[in-house]
C-alpha positions as CSV (number, residue, x, y, z in Angstrom):
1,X,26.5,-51.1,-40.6
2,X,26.8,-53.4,-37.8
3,X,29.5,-50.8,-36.2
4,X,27.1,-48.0,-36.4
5,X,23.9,-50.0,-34.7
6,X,26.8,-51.2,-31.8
7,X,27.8,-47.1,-31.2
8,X,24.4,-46.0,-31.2
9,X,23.2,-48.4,-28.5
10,X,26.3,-47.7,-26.4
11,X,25.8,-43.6,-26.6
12,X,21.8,-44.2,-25.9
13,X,23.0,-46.6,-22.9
14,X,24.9,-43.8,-21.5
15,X,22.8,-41.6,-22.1
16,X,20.2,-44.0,-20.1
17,X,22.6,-44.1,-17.1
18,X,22.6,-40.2,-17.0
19,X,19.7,-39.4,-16.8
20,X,18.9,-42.0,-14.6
21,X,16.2,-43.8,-16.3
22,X,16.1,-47.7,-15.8
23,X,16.1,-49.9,-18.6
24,X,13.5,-51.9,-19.8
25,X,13.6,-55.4,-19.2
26,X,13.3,-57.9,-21.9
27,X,9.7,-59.3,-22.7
28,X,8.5,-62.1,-20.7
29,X,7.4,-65.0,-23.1
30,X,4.3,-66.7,-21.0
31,X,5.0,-70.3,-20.2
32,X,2.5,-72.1,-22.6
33,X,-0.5,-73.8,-20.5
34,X,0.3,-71.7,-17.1
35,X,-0.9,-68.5,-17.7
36,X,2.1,-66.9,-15.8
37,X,6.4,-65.3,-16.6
38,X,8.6,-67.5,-15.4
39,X,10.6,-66.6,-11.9
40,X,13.7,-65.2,-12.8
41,X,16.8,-65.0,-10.2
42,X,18.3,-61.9,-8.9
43,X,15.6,-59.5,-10.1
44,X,16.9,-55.9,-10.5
45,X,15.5,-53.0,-8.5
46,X,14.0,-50.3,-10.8
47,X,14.5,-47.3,-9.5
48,X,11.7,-44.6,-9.9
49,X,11.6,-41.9,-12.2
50,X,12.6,-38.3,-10.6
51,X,9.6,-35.8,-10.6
52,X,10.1,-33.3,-12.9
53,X,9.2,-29.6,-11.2
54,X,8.1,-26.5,-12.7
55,X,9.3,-23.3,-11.4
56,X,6.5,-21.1,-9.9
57,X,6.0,-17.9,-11.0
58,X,5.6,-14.3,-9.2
59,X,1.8,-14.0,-10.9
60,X,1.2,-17.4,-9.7
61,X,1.8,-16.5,-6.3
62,X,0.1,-13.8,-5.9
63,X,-3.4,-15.9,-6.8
64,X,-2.0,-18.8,-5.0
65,X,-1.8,-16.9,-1.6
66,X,-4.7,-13.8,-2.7
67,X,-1.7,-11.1,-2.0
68,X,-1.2,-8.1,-3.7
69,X,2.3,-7.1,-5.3
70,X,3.3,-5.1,-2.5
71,X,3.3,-8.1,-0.1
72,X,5.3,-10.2,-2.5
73,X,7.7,-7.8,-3.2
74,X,7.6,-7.1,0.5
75,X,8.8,-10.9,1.0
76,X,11.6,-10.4,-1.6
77,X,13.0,-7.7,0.0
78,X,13.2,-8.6,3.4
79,X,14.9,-11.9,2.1
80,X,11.9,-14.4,3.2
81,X,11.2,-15.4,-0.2
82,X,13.2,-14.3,-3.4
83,X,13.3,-15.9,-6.6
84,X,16.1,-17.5,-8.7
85,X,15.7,-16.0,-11.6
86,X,15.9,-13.1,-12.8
87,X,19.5,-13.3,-11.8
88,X,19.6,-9.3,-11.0
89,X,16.4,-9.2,-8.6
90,X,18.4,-7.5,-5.6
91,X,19.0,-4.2,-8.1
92,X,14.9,-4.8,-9.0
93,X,13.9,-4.8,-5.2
94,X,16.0,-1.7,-4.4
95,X,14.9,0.4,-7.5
96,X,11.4,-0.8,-9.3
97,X,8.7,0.0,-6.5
98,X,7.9,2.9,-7.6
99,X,7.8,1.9,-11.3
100,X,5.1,-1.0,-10.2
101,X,3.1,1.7,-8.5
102,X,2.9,3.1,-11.6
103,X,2.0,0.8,-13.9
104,X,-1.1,-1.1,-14.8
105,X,-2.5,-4.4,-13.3
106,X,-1.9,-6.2,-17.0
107,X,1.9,-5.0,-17.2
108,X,2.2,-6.0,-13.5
109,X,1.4,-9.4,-13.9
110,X,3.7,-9.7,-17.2
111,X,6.4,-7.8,-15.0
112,X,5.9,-10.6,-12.0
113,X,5.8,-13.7,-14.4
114,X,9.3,-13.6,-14.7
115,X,9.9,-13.8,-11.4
116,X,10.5,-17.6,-10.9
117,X,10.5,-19.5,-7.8
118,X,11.3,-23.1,-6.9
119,X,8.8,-25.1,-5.9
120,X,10.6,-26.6,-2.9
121,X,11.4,-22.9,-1.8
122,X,7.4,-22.3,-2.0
123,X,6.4,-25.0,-0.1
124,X,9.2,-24.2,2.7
125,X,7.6,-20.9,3.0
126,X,4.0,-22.1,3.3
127,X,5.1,-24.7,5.9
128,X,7.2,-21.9,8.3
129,X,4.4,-18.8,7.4
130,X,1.1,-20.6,6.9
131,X,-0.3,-18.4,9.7
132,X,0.4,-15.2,8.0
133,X,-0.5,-16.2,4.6
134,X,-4.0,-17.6,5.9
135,X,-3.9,-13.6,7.9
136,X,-3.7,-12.2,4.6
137,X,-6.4,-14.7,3.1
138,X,-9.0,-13.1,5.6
139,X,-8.2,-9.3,4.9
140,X,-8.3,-10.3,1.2
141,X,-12.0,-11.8,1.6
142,X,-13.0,-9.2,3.9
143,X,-12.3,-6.7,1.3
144,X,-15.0,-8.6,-1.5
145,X,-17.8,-6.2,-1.8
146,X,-20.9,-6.2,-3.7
147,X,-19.8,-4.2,-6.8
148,X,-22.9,-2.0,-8.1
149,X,-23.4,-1.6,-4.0
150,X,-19.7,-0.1,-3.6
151,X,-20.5,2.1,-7.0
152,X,-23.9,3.7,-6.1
153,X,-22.4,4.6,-2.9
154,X,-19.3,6.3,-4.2
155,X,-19.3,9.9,-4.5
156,X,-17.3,11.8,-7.6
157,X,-16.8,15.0,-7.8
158,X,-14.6,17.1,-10.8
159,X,-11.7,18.5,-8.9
160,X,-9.4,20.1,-12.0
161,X,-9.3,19.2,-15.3
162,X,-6.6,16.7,-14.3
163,X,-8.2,15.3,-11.1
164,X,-10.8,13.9,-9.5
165,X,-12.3,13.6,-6.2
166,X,-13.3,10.2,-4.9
167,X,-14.8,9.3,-1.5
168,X,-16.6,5.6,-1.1
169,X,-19.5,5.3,1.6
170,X,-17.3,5.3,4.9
171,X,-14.2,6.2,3.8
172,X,-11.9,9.4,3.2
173,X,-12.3,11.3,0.6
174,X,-9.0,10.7,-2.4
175,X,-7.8,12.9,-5.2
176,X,-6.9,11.3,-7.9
177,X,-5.1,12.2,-11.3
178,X,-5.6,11.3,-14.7
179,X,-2.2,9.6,-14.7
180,X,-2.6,8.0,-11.5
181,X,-6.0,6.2,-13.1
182,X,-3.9,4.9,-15.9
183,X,-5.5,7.5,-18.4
184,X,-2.6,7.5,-21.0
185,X,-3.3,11.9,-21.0
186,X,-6.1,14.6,-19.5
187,X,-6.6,15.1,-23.5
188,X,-7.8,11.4,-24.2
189,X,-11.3,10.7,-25.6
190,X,-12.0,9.0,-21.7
191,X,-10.6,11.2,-19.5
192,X,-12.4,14.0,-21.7
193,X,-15.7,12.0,-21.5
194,X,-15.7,11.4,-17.9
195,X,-14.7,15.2,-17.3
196,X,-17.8,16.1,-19.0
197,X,-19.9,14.0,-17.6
198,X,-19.2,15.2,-14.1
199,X,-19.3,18.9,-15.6
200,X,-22.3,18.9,-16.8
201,X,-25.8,19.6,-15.0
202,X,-27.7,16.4,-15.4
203,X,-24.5,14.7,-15.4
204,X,-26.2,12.4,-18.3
205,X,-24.3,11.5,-21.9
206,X,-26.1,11.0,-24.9
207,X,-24.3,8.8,-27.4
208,X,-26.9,8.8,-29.8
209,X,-29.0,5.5,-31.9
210,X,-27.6,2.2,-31.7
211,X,-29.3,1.3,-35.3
212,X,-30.2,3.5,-38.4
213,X,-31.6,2.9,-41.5
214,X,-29.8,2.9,-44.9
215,X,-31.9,2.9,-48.3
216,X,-31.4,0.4,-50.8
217,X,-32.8,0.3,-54.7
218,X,-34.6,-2.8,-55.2
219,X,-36.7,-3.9,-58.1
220,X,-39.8,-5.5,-57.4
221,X,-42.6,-6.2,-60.0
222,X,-40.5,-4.6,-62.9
223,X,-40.1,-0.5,-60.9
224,X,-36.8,0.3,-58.9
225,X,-38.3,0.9,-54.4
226,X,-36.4,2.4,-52.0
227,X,-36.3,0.1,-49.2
228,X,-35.1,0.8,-45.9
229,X,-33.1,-1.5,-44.0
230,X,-31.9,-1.5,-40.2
231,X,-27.9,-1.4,-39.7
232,X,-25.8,-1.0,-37.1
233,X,-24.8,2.6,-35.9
234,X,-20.5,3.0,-35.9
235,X,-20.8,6.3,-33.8
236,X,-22.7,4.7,-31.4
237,X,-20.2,2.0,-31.2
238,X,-17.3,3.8,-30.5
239,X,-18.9,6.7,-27.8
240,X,-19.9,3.2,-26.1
241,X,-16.9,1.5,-26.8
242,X,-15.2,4.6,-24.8
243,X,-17.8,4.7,-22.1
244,X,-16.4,0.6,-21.6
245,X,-13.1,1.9,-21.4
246,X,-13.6,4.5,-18.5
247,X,-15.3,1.9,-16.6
248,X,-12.7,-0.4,-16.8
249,X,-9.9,1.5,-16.0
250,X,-11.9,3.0,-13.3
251,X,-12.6,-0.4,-11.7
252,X,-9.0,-1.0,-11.8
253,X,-7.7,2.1,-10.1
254,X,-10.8,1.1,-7.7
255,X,-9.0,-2.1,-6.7
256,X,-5.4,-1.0,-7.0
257,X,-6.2,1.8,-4.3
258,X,-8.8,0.1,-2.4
259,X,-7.8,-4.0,-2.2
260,X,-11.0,-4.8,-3.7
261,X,-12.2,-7.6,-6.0
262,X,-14.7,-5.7,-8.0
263,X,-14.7,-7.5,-11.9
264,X,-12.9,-5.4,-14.9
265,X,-15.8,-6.1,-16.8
266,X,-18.3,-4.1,-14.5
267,X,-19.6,-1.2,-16.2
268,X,-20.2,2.1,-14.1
269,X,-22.3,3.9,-16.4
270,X,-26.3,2.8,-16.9
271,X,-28.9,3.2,-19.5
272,X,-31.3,6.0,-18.3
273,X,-34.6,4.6,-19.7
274,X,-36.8,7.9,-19.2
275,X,-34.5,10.1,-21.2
276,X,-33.9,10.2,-24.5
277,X,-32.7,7.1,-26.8
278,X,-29.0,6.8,-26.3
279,X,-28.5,8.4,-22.7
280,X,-26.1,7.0,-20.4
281,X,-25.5,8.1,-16.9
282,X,-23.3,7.4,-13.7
283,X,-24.2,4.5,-11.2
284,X,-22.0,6.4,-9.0
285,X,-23.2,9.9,-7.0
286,X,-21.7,13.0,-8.7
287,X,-21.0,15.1,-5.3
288,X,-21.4,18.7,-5.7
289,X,-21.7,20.0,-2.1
290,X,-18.4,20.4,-0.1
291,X,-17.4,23.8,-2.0
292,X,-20.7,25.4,-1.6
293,X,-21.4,24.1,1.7
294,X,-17.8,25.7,3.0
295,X,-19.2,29.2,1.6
296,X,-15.8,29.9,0.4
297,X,-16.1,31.3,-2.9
298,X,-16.1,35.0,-1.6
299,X,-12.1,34.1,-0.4
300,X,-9.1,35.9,-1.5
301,X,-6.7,33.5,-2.6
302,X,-4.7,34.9,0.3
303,X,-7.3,34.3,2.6
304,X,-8.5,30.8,1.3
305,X,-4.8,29.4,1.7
306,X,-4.4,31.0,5.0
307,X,-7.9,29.1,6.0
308,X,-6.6,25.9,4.3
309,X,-3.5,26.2,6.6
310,X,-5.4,26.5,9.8
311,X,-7.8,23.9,9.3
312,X,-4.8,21.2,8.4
313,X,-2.9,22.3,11.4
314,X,-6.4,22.0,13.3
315,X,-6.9,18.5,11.4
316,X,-3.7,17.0,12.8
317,X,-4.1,18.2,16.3
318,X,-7.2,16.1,17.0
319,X,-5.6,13.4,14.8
320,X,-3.1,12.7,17.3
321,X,-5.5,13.4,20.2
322,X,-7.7,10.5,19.0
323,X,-10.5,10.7,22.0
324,X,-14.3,10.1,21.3
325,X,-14.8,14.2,20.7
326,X,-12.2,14.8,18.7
327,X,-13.4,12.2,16.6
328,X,-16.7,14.1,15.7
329,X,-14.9,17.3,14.9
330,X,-12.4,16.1,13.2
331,X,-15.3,15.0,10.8
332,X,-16.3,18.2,10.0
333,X,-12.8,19.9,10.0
334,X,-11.8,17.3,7.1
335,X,-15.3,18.0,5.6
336,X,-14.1,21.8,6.3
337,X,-10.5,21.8,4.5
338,X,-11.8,19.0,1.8
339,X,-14.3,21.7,0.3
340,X,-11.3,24.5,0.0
341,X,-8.6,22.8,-1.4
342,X,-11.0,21.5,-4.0
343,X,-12.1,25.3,-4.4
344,X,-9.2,26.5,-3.8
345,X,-7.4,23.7,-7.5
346,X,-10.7,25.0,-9.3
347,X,-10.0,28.5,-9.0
348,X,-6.2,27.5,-9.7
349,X,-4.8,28.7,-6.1
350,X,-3.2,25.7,-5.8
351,X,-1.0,23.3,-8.1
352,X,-2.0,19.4,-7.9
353,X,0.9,18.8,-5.5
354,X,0.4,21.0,-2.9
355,X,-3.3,20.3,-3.2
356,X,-2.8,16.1,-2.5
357,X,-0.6,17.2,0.1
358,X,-3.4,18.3,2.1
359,X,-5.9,16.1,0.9
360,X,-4.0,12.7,1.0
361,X,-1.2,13.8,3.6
362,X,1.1,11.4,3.9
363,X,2.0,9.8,7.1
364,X,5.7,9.2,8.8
């Protein structure tokens, strides 16, 4: 028994020299009457404790410095700022933008919290970029809006029954599909709902009663009553429970295209009190006028493309002029070639591609 105690203590004394830790030094016994240890000779220097660091991850980052994936994958990329781990990042930086693109802000951040960085590597990189990192701060904060503000100036308009048209106070107008707004399918319950709702003439959903009655037998003074009692309507429920969900992925594709801050929880649909019980509409304008301002619904398809191509070649002329009169035709140009390519996907002249390619051209 005595051998055993003696090879524990000298495996846990190695193991104390390992990792470093000092070893506690025997209890003091206080000299009786003076209050006080002894002085001892040669005391031994205890050296301190190493800090133990946590790694830091991707998601982290991103709230740490208020940048969006883009910037830190930008970093990664370029070689400023890559993680340690995981082990195969170069073959993620070469091949998984687009993927990100395409994904949803939930998957994002699980995707990015596996990206681990070392603290001292962090902190390196505040000290040498600070100034661009505060840079980015301000562009984040300028980009916090009021969020029922930013709604109820928004403009909506059905485009296809794949696509939408969205155009906030200021900007230009976007097409968007059902796949870029993380709508799973154009066949879900949502994507359905909203469709319908910017269809329609009122542009007003009725999702019926929140409560009902249900009759119950109960006996009272010796004879079986009806009595009715109030319960909760499931219908009602789940058309508002899918009313939630457009809003929310809305709001996301909102911030994802935008930069914007506005809160997942905001709801853009209201309670329209004058109407019947039940009736929800948007907070956001439903914009009808671009096609039947343009006066192009007596085209050919022949002719409408032909004017579609003039007005984009016309478009990108005064782009590149860029001078204070150019400016105000170019307004009404885009206004111009906006309300025919939309007519122009409604009456099915044009696939989805071709149609973004004019509305959202991309530049080199």
């Amino acid at each position: 028994m005595m051998e055993n105690k003696k090879g524990k203590e000298d495996i846990l004394k190695q193991l104390v020299q390992k990792m470093s830790i000092p070893k506690a030094p025997p209890p003091i016994t206080p000299v009786s009457g003076l209050g006080h240890a002894p002085k001892t000779s040669n005391p031994k220097t205890i050296e301190p404790q190493k800090e133990l660091t946590l790694p830091i991850t991707g998601t982290e980052l991103m709230k740490r410095w208020s940048i969006d994936f883009a910037t830190l994958f930008h970093f990664a990329r370029e070689g400023n700022l890559c993680p340690y781990e995981p082990d195969n990042f170069k073959d993620h930086v070469r091949f998984d933008f687009g993927f990100l693109t395409a994904i949803n802000t939930d998957e994002r951040a699980s995707y990015f919290s596996q990206w681990l960085y070392r603290k001292s590597a962090v902190e390196a990189f505040e000290n040498q970029y600070g100034n661009i990192l505060d840079e980015l701060r301000k562009n984040d904060q300028g980009h916090t809006v009021d969020p029922d503000a930013f709604i109820r100036g928004l403009k909506v308009e059905f485009c296809s029954d794949t696509s939408i048209n969205l155009q906030p106070k200021g900007k230009k107008l976007q097409n968007a599909t059902s796949k870029e707004m993380q709508f799973d399918r154009e066949n879900t319950k949502e994507w359905l709902t909203l469709i319908k709702i910017l269809k329609s003439e009122d542009h007003l959903h009725n999702i019926g009663k929140a409560h009902g009655t249900a009759s119950t037998a109960v006996e009272i003074d010796g004879k079986v009553r009806k009595v009715d009692n109030k319960v909760r309507c499931e219908e009602y429920d789940a058309k508002y429970k899918i009313l939630r969900s457009i809003s929310k992925k809305f709001v996301r594709f909102l911030n994802e295209k935008y930069k914007l801050q506005l809160p997942e929880s905001f709801q853009i649909f209201e309670l329209i009190k004058n109407e019947h019980t039940g009736t929800f509409g948007p907070k956001f304008i439903v914009s009808e006028l671009s096609t039947e301002d343009a006066h192009y619904d007596s085209y050919s398809k022949d002719e409408l493309i032909k004017e579609i191509e003039e007005l984009s070649s016309r478009k990108a002329a005064l782009e590149k002029r860029g001078d204070e009169n150019s400016e105000k035709n170019l307004h009404q140009i885009t206004d111009k070639l906006n309300a025919a390519v939309i007519l122009a996907m409604k009456k099915q002249f044009l696939g989805q591609n071709r149609a973004k390619s004019y509305l959202n051209p991309s530049k080199d």
